[in-house]
Phi, psi and omega in degrees: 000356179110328205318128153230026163296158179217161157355092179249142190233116168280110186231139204210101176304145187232141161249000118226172151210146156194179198228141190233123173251100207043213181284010180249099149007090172258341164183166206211118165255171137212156194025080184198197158238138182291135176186106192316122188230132175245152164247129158246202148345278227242016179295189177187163159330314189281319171290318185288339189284315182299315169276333178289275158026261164339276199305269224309300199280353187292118189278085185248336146332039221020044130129001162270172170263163177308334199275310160305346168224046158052017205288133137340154179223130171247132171251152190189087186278144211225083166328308195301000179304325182252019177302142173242112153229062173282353183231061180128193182256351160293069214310124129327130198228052168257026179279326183300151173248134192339158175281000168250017139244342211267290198322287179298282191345270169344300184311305183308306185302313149357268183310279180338314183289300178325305196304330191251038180066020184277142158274101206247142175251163162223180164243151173280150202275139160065354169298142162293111187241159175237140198234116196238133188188141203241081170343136187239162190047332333276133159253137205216133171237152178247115171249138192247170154232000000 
């Protein structure tokens, strides 16, 4: 298909956040980061294991990382990271890559970020959410691989 788009994490210190699914907590921080994850095409394991990485050592803390203070991770995936609307008021999401590769990819990152000892809240997959969040600095970085 062309894509050489890669794996993205919108990442944005919080002092909370959280995401609500119909009248139901699907995840709750404080003081940690909030962080948007997009899927394309051609991502893999190995990249989301890579990008789990990245955010847990990303020094966005007053110059530490979530890993050096144990900071929470609220995840949350977010297609629209590959909204294109260079051609009109209509984005395009054909960059996103479909929900039945985007899903495990997401799963991976999870897991990957758990393995090296982070504490992950989510968001539901394909849910309607509403992610509610109080911006710290505000600081916010987009990390790709």
């Amino acid at each position: 298909m062309g894509y050489r788009r890669r794996m993205r994490a919108l990442v944005q210190t919080v002092s909370r956040a959280t995401v609500t699914v119909g009248d139901e907590i699907t995840g709750e921080i404080e003081d940690g980061l909030l962080v948007l994850v997009g899927v394309t095409h051609d991502d893999t394991p190995a990249k989301a294991a890579e990008l789990a990485r990245k955010t847990w050592e990303l020094r966005i803390l007053d110059d530490r990382s979530a890993a050096d203070l144990a900071a929470p991770l609220l995840v949350v995936s977010q297609f629209t990271l590959y909204g294109d609307a260079r051609k009109g008021r209509r984005p395009s999401w054909g960059a996103a890559a479909p929900a039945e590769v985007a899903e495990p990819l997401i799963e991976e990152y999870v897991t990957a970020l758990r393995a090296r000892g982070a504490a992950v809240e989510t968001g539901r997959f394909r849910a309607h959410m509403l992610v509610e969040s109080v911006n710290v600095g505000p600081r916010t970085v987009l990390l790709e691989l």
